[in-house]
Residue, then its C-alpha position, 0 to 999 in steps of 0.5 A: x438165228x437162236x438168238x432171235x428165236x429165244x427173244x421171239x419166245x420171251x416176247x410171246x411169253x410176256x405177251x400171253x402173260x399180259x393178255x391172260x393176267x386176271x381182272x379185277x373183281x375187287x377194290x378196296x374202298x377204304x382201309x378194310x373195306x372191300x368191294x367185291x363183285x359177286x354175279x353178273x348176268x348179261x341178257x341180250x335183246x336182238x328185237x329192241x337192239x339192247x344189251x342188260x346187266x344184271x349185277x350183284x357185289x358186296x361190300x364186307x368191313x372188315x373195320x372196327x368202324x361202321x361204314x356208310x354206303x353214302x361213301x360208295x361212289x361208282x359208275x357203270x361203263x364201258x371201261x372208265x368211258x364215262x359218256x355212255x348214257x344207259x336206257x334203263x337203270x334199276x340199284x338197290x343198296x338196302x343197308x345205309x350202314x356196314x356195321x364191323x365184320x358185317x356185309x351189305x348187298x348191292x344189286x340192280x341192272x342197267x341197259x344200253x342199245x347194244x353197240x358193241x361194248x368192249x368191257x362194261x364193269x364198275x368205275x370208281x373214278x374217286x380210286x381211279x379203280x374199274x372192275x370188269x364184269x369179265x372178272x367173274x363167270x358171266x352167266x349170259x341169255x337172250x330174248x331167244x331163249x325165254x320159252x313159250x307155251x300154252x300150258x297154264x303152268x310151266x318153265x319160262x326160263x332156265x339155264x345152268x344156274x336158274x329156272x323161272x316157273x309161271x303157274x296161272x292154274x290158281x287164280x282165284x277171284x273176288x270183287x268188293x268196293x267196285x274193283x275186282x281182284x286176281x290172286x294167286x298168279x304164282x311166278x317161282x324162282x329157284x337157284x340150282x348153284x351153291x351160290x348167291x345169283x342175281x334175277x332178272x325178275x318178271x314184272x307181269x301185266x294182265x288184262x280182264x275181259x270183262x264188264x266196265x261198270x262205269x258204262x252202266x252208271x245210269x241203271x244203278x251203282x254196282x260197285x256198292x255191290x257184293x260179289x254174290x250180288x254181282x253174280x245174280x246180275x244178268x248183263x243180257x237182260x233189262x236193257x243192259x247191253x252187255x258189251x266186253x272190254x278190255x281192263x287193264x289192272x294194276x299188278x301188284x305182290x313182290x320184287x325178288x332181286x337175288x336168291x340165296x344158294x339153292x334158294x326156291x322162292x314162290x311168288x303170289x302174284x296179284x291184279x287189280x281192275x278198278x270199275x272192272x267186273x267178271x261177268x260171270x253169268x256167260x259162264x267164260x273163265x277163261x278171261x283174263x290175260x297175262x303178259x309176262x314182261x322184263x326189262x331185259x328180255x322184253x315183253x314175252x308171251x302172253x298167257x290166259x288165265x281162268x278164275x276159281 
């Protein structure tokens, strides 16, 4: 009976060893060239049924020779299952050469429907190495956690390691060449840790609720006009018939990917309306909507925004 007793221990113990051994969150990709992951952020979305990482490594050479990261081959899977098809990818790698005792970045994200992944990470079939997501703290959020708000300015995200402010109190609005302009929608980013952290970053749209000026093609050529200009015309009168529609503007401002230990980054945030027009003479400021959209977590609140 102790005889057994003893083995049934030595099982269990080679068993708890096994199953704690830590992964992996390095490969080596050459002789003194290492892959390393650095963060991971797993965002969970139970109304579109999806699941994205966001990831972050680094590859450091420590060689005496320049390294190209056109050798750098991997796939994203479900351990080494190659077959799995993404919904949606994004990779950065900026630097195409590691100079010696240099570190580049790699950084990016890719979605899937959410069916049960068992262990997602980097495969690099050439080395027939995987490093799993699970080999670091993983920092995880869903669609549930993004908050809402009618205030104009205040917190959108926050966990443990990051906070996503909006501020739209400072719009400010011009009009040349027939176009009007939104400036000043600001979206910071702060990292609270003493390391680097990927960023689901916000990709805004906006909508103006204003005057299409290509409905008034026969009464003149507005978009010749200068802002003051346009401000003296009253859309009421002279047989206009002033008619509000709905414009849609192209964003434009700023990609922020990572953020540096403790680093805040404020972001300026514009919209361009093409052939769209303020109509400034009914006095309504509050005429500009703001979707405030990600991949990840999907398209989130929408916020009005006045001018300045």
């Amino acid at each position: 009976m102790k005889r057994f007793l003893s083995l049934f221990v030595a099982f269990f113990m080679v068993i708890s060893l096994f199953g704690c051994a830590e992964k992996n969150s390095s490969v080596e990709l050459k002789k003194n060239v290492t892959f390393q992951l650095s963060d991971v952020m797993i965002i969970t979305n139970d109304e579109s049924n999806s699941i994205y990482y966001y990831y972050m490594a680094t590859i450091t050479n420590d060689s005496k020779k320049t390294y190209s990261t056109n050798n750098v081959s991997y796939k994203i899977t479900d351990n080494k299952d190659e077959d799995i098809k993404p919904i949606d990818q994004h990779e950065s790698m900026p630097i195409l050469s590691v100079m010696p005792e240099q570190t580049a970045y790699v950084y990016g994200y890719v979605g899937f429907p959410n069916n049960n992944q068992e262990d997602m990470g980097f495969y690099f079939k050439d080395q027939d190495e995987f490093i799993s997501f699970n080999s670091i703290d993983v920092r995880k959020a869903t669609n549930h956690d993004i908050l809402d708000s009618e205030k104009q300015v205040y917190t959108f995200y926050e966990d443990d390691a990051l906070q996503i402010l909006v501020n739209g109190k400072d719009c400010t609005s011009e009009f040349s060449n027939g176009t009007t302009t939104i400036n000043n929608f600001k979206i910071t980013y702060k990292n609270k840790t003493d390391r680097q952290i990927v960023v689901p970053y916000l990709e805004p749209q906006a909508t103006l609720r204003g005057i299409l000026l290509t409905d008034y093609k026969d009464k003149g050529d507005f978009s010749k006009m200068s802002e003051e200009e346009l401000k003296k015309v009253d859309f009421s009168k002279k047989d206009l018939a002033p008619k509000t529609e709905e414009i849609g503007g192209q964003a434009f401002g700023y990609v922020v990917e990572y953020l540096d230990p403790e680093q805040e980054i404020e972001c300026n945030v514009g919209f361009t309306f093409k052939n769209g027009a303020i109509n400034y003479k009914s006095n309504d400021k509050n005429c500009i909507d703001v979707n405030l959209i990600s991949s990840a977590f999907g398209v989130t609140n929408t916020m009005t925004v006045s001018y300045q």
